[in-house]
C-alpha positions in Angstrom: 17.8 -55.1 35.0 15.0 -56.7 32.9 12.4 -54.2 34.8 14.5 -51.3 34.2 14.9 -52.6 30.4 11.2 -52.8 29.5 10.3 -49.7 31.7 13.0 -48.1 29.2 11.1 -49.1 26.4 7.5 -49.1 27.5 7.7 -45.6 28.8 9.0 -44.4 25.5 5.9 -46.0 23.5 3.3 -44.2 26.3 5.5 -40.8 25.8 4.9 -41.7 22.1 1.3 -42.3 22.3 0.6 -39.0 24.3 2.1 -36.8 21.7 0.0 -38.7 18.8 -3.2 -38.2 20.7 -2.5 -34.6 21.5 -1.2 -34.1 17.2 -4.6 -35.8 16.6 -7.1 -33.4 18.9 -7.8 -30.5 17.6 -8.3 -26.7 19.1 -6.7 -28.0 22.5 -6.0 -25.5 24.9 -3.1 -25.5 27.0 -4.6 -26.9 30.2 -6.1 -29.9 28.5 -2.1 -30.4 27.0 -1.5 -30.0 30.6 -3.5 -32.4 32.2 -2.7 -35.0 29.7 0.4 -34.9 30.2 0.3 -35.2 33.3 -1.3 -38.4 33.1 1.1 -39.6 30.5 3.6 -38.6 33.3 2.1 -40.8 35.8 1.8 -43.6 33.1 5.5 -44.0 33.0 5.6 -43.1 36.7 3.6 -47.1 37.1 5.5 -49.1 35.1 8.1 -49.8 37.2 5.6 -50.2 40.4 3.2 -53.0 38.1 6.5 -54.8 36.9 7.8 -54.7 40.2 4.2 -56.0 41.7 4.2 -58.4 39.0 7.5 -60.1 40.2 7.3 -60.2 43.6 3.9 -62.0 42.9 5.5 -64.6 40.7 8.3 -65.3 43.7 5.5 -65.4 46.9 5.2 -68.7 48.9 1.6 -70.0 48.0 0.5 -66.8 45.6 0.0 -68.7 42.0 2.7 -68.1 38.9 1.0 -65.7 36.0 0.2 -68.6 33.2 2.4 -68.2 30.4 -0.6 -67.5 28.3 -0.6 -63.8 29.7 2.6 -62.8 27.8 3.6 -62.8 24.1 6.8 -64.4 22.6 9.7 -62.3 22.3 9.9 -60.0 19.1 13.6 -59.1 19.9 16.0 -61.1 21.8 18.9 -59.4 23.0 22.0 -60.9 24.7 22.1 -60.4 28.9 24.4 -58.0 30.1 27.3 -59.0 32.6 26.0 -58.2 35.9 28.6 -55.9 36.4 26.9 -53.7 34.1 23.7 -53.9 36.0 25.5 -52.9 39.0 27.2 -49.8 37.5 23.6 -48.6 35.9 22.2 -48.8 39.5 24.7 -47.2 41.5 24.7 -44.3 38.8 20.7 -44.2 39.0 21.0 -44.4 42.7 23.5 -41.1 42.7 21.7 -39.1 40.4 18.4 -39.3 42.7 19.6 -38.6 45.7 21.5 -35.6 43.9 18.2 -34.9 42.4 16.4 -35.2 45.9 18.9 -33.0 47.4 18.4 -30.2 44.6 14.3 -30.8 45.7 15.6 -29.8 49.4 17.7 -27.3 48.5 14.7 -25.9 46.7 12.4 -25.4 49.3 14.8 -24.0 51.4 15.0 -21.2 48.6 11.4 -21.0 49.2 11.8 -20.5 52.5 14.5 -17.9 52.1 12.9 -16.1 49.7 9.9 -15.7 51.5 11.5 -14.6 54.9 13.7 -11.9 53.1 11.2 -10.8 51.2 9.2 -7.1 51.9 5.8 -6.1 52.1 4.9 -4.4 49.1 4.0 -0.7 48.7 0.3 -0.4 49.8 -0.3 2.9 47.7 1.2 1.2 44.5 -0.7 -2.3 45.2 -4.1 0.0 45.2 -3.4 1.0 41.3 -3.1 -3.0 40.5 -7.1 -3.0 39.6 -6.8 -6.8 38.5 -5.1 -7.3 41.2 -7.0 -5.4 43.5 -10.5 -7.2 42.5 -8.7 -11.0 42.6 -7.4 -10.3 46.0 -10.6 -9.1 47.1 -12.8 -12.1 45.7 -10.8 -14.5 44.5 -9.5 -18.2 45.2 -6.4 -18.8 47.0 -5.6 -15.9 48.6 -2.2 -14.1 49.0 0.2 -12.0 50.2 1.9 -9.3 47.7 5.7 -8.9 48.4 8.7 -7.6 47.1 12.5 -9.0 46.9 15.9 -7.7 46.6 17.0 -11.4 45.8 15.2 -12.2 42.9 15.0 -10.5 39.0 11.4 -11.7 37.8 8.6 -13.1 39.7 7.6 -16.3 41.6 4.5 -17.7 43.3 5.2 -19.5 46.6 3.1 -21.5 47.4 2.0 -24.3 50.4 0.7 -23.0 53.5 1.4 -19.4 53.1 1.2 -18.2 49.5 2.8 -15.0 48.5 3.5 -13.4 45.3 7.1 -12.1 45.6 8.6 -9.7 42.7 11.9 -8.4 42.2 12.9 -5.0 42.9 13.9 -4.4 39.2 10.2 -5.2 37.9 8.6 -3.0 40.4 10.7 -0.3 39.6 10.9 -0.9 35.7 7.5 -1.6 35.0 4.5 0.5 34.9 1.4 -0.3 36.6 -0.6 -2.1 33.9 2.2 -4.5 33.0 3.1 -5.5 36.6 0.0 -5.6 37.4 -0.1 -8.5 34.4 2.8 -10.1 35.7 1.4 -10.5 39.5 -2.1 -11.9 37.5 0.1 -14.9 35.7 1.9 -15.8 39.6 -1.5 -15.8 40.8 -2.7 -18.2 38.3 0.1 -20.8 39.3 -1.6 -20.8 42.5 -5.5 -20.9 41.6 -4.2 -23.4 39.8 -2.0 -25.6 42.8 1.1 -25.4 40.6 3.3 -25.1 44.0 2.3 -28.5 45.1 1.8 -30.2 41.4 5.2 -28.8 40.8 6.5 -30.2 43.8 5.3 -33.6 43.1 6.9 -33.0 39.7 10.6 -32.4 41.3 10.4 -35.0 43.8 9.3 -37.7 40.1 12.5 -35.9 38.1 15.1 -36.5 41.2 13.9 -40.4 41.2 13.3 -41.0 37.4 14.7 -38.2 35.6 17.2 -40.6 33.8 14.1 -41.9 32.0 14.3 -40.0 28.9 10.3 -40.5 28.5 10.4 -38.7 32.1 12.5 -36.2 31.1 10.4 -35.2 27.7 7.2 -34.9 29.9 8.6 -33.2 32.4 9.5 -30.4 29.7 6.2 -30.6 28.1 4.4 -30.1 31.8 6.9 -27.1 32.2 5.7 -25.2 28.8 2.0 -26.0 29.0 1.9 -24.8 32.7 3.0 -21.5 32.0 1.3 -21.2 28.5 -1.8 -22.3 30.7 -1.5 -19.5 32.8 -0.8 -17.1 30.6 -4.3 -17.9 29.4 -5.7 -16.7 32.7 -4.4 -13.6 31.9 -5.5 -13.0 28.5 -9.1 -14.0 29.4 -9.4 -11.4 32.5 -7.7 -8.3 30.1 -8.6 -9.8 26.6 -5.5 -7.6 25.2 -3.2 -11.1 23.9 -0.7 -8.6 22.1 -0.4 -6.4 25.2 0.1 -9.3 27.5 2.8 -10.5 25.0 4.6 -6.8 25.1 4.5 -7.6 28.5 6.1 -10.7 28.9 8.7 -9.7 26.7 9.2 -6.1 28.5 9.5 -8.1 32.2 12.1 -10.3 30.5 14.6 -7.5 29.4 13.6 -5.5 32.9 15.0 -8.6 34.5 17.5 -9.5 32.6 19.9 -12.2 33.4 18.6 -14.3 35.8 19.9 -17.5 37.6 17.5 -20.5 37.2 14.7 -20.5 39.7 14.8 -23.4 42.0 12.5 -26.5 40.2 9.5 -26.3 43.1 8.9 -22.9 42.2 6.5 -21.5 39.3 7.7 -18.3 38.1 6.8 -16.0 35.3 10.3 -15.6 33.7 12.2 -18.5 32.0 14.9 -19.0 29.6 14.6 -17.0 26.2 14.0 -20.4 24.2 10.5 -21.0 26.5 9.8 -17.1 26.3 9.9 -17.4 22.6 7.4 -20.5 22.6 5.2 -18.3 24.7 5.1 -15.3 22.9 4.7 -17.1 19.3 1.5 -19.0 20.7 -0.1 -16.4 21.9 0.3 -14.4 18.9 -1.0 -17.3 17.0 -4.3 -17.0 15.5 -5.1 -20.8 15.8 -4.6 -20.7 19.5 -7.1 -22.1 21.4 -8.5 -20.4 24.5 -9.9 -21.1 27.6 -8.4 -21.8 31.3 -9.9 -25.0 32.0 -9.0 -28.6 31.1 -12.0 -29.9 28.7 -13.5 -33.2 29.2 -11.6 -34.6 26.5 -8.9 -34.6 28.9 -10.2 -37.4 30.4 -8.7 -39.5 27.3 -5.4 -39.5 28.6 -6.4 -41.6 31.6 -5.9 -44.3 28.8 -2.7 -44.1 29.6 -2.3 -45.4 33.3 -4.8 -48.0 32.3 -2.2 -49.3 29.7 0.2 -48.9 31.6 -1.2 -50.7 35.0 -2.8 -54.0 32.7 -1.0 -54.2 29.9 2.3 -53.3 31.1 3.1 -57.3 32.9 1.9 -58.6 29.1 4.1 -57.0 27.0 6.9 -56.7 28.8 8.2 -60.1 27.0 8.3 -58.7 23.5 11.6 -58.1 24.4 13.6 -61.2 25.7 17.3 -61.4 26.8 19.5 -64.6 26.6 22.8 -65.2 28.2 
């Protein structure tokens, strides 16, 4: 209960810190906002692992007691909880992972599914996709082009046979320069290895998605991904309001849509994220590019706080029965 108390509180500062240092870097593009937080992800993600080291330590026949010196003195003392209390919080934790973890299974067998139902797509149209066409022929991460009569946008599926599968209704609703837009963002997700970061992603939400630090990341990652690709787009056509006609002209062509499965990156989300997308890229202040920039490296910080300073301040807060 302590553990889960301080990895409450701890991973809410490190959440905290991660949005103050991206507020406080300037002309950051979307990858960089990616990849740090991703490692403010992973910094909440240790917590629980260093605390947990930390105890076991403390308990081990012949392995030395941490000297009180490594601590500080309580800041807030808070009464114990019964223990019943402890008991409910972890059979309710307990239940909403391995409903999460389920959901994560169910998921890639929607992968699966999707992929096996899916249809090769029509050869003579595919030749009239010139991004497209030059990506497939020289570019990273090969894969196949298909069409589905179960799904209303498009998805990138990933792992060890990547396809691109769009729905019937885009194919048929959109003209050749927009799809061919639309295929270039699922590509991106997987020159990118968004199937397997997303996966690893899923499986940290089913275990710690209670963890309202998690939670916020996890929705940050989710907007910064796409917004990420949709750079790769706009720097192969260089036409930002076209791309955004486009995004919005594939969202009406699909219309409503049921919520993808969480392992899978797809082009079309809720009209809340669509909005975000569109307003950004019409910004004037947006800044481009498709890599993550050094300054990324910054939010390594994180981890590091987390790993060593995690055991010292975990005694701010005290409890008292």
């Amino acid at each position: 209960m302590i553990i889960a108390l301080a990895w409450l509180w701890q991973g809410l500062v490190l959440a905290g810190l991660a949005f103050v240092l991206l507020r406080a870097l300037p002309n950051v593009n979307a990858a960089t906002r990616h990849a740090m937080w991703w490692a403010a992800l992973l910094a909440v993600l240790c917590i629980p692992l260093v605390l947990s080291a930390r105890g076991v330590q403390d308990v081990l026949p012949g392995v030395p007691a941490a000297p009180v010196t490594d601590g500080f003195a309580p800041a807030l003392v808070l009464p114990a909880a019964p223990t019943w209390v402890g008991l409910l919080c972890a059979s309710a934790w307990i239940l909403a992972s391995l409903y999460g973890l389920i959901r994560v299974a169910h998921g890639c067998r929607v992968v699966r599914t999707l992929g096996r139902t899916s249809t090769s797509f029509d050869a003579g149209r595919e030749q009239r996709l010139p991004l497209w066409s030059q990506t497939r022929a020289c570019g990273r991460r090969s894969a196949e082009l298909r069409v589905s009569e179960h799904l209303a946008g498009a998805c990138a599926l990933g792992f060890g046979r990547p396809a691109i599968v769009v729905g019937r209704t885009l194919v048929e609703r959109l003209d050749d320069a927009a799809l061919d837009q639309v295929i270039m963002h699922e590509h991106a997700h997987l020159v990118r290895y968004d199937d397997w970061l997303q996966l690893i992603q899923a499986i940290a939400r089913a275990v710690a998605g209670l963890h309202p630090a998690v939670w916020w990341l996890s929705r940050r990652i989710d907007l910064d991904r796409e917004a990420a690709c949709d750079d790769h787009v706009v720097a192969r056509t260089g036409a930002v309001r076209n791309y955004a006609s486009t995004l919005l002209e594939a969202a009406v062509a699909a219309g409503i849509q049921r919520t993808p499965p969480a392992i899978v990156p797809g082009a079309t989300l809720r009209a809340s994220a669509l909005r975000r997308r569109v307003a950004r890229l019409l910004d004037p202040a947006r800044a481009p590019g498709t890599r993550a920039r050094p300054i990324a490296a910054i939010g390594m910080v994180l981890p590091v706080i987390a790993i060593l300073a995690g055991p010292r301040v975990a005694s701010l807060v005290g409890f008292v029965d």
